[in-house]
C-alpha positions, 0 to 999 in steps of 0.5 A: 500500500502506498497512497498520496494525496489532497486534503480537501479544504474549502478555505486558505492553508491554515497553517501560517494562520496557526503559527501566526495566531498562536506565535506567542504560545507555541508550548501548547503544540506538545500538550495537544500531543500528548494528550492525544497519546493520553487519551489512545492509552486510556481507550486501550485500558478500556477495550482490555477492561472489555476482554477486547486486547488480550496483551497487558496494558499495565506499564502503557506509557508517553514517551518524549525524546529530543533528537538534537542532532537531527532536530526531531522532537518525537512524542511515543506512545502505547496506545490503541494505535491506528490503521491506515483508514484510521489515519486518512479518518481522524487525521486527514479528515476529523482533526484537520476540520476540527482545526480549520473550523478553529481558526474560521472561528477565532482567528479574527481575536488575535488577543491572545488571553481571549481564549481559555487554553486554545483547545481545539485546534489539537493535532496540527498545532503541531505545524506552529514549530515543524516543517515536516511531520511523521506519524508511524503507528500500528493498531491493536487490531490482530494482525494490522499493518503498521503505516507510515503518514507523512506531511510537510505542512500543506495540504499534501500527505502521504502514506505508507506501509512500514515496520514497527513491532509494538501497538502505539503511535509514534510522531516525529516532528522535524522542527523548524529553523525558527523554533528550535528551542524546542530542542532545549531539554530545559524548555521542554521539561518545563513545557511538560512541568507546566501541562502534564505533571498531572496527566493519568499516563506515566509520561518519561522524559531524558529516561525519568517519569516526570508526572504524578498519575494520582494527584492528590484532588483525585483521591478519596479525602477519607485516605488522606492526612494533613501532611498529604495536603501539606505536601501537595501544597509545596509541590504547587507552591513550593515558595510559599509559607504553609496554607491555614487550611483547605477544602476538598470538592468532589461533586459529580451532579449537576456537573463534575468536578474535583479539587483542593483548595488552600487559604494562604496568608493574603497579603494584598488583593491586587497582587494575589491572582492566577493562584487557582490552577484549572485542569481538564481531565488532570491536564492543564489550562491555565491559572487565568480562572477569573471567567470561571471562578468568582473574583474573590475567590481567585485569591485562593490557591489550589486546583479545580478540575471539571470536564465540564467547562467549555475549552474552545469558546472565548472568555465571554461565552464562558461567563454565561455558561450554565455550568460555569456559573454553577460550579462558581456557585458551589465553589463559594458555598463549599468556601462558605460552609468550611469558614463557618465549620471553623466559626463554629467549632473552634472560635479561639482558632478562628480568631487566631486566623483572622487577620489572615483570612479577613481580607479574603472573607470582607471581599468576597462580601462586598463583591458576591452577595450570595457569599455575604448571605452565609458569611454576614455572621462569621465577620469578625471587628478587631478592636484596638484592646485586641478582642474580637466581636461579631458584628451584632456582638460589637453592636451590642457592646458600645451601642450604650455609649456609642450611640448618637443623637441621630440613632446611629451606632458610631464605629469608631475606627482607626488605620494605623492604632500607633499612629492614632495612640493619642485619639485612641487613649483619650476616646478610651478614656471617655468609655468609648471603643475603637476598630481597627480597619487596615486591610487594603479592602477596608474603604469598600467594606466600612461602605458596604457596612454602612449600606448592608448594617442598619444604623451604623456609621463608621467614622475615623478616630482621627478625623474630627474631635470625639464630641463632633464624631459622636454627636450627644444631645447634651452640649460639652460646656466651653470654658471660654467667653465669646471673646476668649475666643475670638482672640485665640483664633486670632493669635492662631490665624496670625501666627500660623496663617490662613492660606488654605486653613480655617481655624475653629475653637470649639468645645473639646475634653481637656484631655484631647490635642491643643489642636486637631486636624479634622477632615471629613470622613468622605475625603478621609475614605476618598483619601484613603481608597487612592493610596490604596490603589497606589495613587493617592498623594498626601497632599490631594486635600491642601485644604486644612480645617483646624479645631483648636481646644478651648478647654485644654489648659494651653488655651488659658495660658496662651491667652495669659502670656504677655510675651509675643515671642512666647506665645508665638512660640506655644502656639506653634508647638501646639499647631506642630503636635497637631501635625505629629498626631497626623503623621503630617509633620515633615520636611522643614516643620519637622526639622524646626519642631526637633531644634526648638525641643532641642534647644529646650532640652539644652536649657533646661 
């Protein structure tokens, strides 16, 4: 038997459309090969399971092999092998139409992240990197001939009768000028690494298996301990600190799917993304799931692996696909119930963990409220005596005093505790609590809390004077006159100025600052939400509002002092202490403010 021919295409040659529309992800060629040999392997295991092969299907096996000298790439396998009508029906006609109708559906989105994984195209991606393909294959059927097909990246092919004595398809690519770091051991063991270290199939490359056939996610959870999760994980991971616990799915109604998911110590959520790897049938996909998973939950790490997620479709389409929008579903309850298993049983545990899960549990809140409806109760409010309250837990403790003339519950709360000690001790000292709210997640949950809470208002410790951030019926009285105060605001406005700062005195305890800053608790989150994002400058509100406390006793003595110089110089000091307790006092301030307390010290 020896036969040439044609495959009949309606449209252009699809090869330098395939190389063109896959240039910047050429690795894939070698998973599509392998996973062919993958899939011949197992339909052999699965005609032996029948009594239809006889001989042992117990080391079936992929073999890769780089061929330097000769600049082949060559890809063995032990599978169920093919005949010549096999090859002219799967390779010339099936695959090569698969392929086609591939690239007449896609090549008009060349960006590259708008496909998930670039399945489909199977077979010829192998022309992205060859000039020449062989395939020498025998099939398991008794007594079939082994043949020979070979193509040069047209539309010609020929087959031929051959020799080969074991049942399997071996295919040799003749690599190209322009792609020959795929003759690279260390570029293909990495290929390999990062597409088949979890294939079913023994793989062997440079004389060593370079998969685990058995992944953790596909064993029964009952039979494994926790050193085997802990293993697992730095096999993914191999950098990273140990997880604070993890969840196994395993679910095969309304759609399949298996996997282990891991909590890490999240540090922040704009860096901690393409942590979740997604498999098909133990082969990979891509760490890119955020059209398959809930954004929040891409701050996981871990595995999922569903056969039921669309491979050959853009990324859009996957958004509205009913399965994906079901395993999405039950991947955030899964994630729900473990949190609340946690909660429930071991609270002390829980609180220990929380600093470490609180960025993860406050964003998956704000942003899916399914997951807010089951985890609303297990949100945990730090405050700044290092207790942990519940929401209604913490509502209950300081509504008494918390409470203002409106009806509202006043959170207070603080972002940096030893930057903000002075308003926290003086706030404390009036019986009052303060949070701590310093996640990079905190802006948007102190809004969602105001918008989900009923009577609840957050308010930053350091933004306004206590009286002002929780407004009471009754009145603080002022120690000084009408006249008093004018003439301390005038002092202050002449010896400080007024350009872009506006000066108050106003009713405050003895024991807060000579002079607060106050800003509105807008602007503050405003402020905050910008340098979050890295954007933000200290500067963006020039605009200063100053409330200088009449009743504290340097009011009285400033008001005595018959010395200009003495009283420029108290005022000063009181105005640079307002400044410090911002963590606003720098550059030339900062250096006056250390010299004059130097020069006091030395005349002491």
């Amino acid at each position: 038997m020896h036969e040439q021919g044609t495959i009949s295409i309606h449209t252009e040659n699809i090869f330098p459309i395939i190389k063109k529309f896959l240039y910047s992800d050429q690795d894939i060629f070698l998973r599509e090969l392998i996973a062919n040999g993958v899939d011949a392997i197992q339909k052999l295991k699965k005609l032996s399971s029948m009594g239809l092969y006889e001989a042992s299907t117990e080391k079936l096996s992929i073999e890769v092999i780089i061929n330097e000298k000769e600049k082949k790439l060559i890809i063995k396998d032990t599978g169920l092998g093919m005949t010549a009508d096999e090859i002219k029906q799967y390779i010339n006609q099936i695959a090569f139409s698969g392929a086609t109708a591939f690239i007449e559906k896609y090549k008009e989105q060349m960006d590259q992240h708008q496909l998930i994984g670039f399945f489909g195209l199977g077979f010829y991606s192998v022309f992205m990197v060859a000039k020449n393909v062989e395939i020498i294959t025998k099939s398991y059927h008794h007594g079939a001939q082994a043949v020979h097909w070979t193509c040069d990246g047209s539309t010609n092919f020929e087959i031929t009768p051959t020799t080969k004595n074991e049942v399997g398809t071996e295919i040799i690519v003749h690599i190209a000028e322009d792609s020959e770091e795929f003759l690279n051991k260390e570029h293909i063991q990495s290929i390999l690494n990062k597409h088949c270290r979890f294939l079913p199939v023994e793989i062997f490359f440079d004389g060593k298996v370079i998969n685990h056939t058995t992944p953790l996610w596909t064993k029964n959870p009952t039979d494994l301990k926790s050193e085997d999760y802990l293993s697992f994980y730095k096999e993914l991971y191999p950098l990273a600190p140990d997880p604070l616990f993890w969840i196994h799915l395993n679910i095969d109604h309304p759609f399949t799917l298996t996997g282990v998911l891991y909590f890490p110590k999240v540090a922040n959520y704009f860096e901690q993304k393409e942590t979740v790897q997604l498999y098909a049938r133990q082969v990979f996909i891509t760490n890119d799931v955020k059209e398959v998973i809930p954004d929040f939950l891409c701050l996981l790490h871990g595995v999922i692996d569903s056969p039921d997620i669309p491979l050959n479709v853009s990324r859009s389409a996957l958004q509205s696909d009913k399965n994906v929008k079901k395993i999405g579903t039950y991947i955030g309850k899964k994630v729900a119930e473990k949190l609340e298993a946690l909660f429930r049983q071991d609270r002390k545990a829980y609180e220990d963990k929380w600093n470490d899960i609180a960025l993860f549990i406050k964003y998956g809140m704000i942003t899916d409220d399914k997951f807010d409806e089951k985890t609303r109760e297990l949100i945990l409010l730090q405050s700044t005596t290092n207790h942990y309250y519940t929401i209604d837990e913490y509502k209950n403790k300081v509504s008494k005093n918390q409470t203002d003339k409106h009806g509202n519950i006043i959170f207070l709360y603080t972002t940096d505790p030893q930057k903000h000690a002075m308003y926290i001790q003086t706030a404390q000292h009036k019986g009052y609590d303060v949070l701590v709210l310093n996640s990079p997640v905190d802006t948007n949950f102190i809004n969602f809390g105001e918008y989900k809470f009923d009577n609840i208002k957050f308010k930053g410790i350091d933004t306004d004077t206590l009286s002002n951030l929780i407004e009471k019926e009754e009145v603080l009285e002022q120690v000084l006159t009408e006249v008093e105060q004018k003439e301390l605001k005038s002092i202050y406005e002449q010896t400080i100025g007024t350009e872009q700062t506006t000066w108050n005195v106003t009713s405050m305890l003895p024991e807060e600052l000579p002079v607060t800053f106050v800003t509105s608790e807008l602007l503050r989150r405003m402020e905050q939400f910008s340098q979050g994002r890295g954007t933000g400058k200290k500067d963006i509100f020039k605009s200063m509002h100053l409330a200088i406390n009449g009743n504290h006793p340097l009011a009285k003595k400033i008001l005595g002092i018959t010395d200009k110089d003495l009283q420029k110089e108290l005022v000063k000091n009181a105005y640079y202490l307002g400044l410090l307790a911002q963590g606003m006092l720098e550059g030339d301030l900062l250096a006056t403010f250390i010299r004059n307390y130097t020069d006091k010290l030395l005349n002491a």
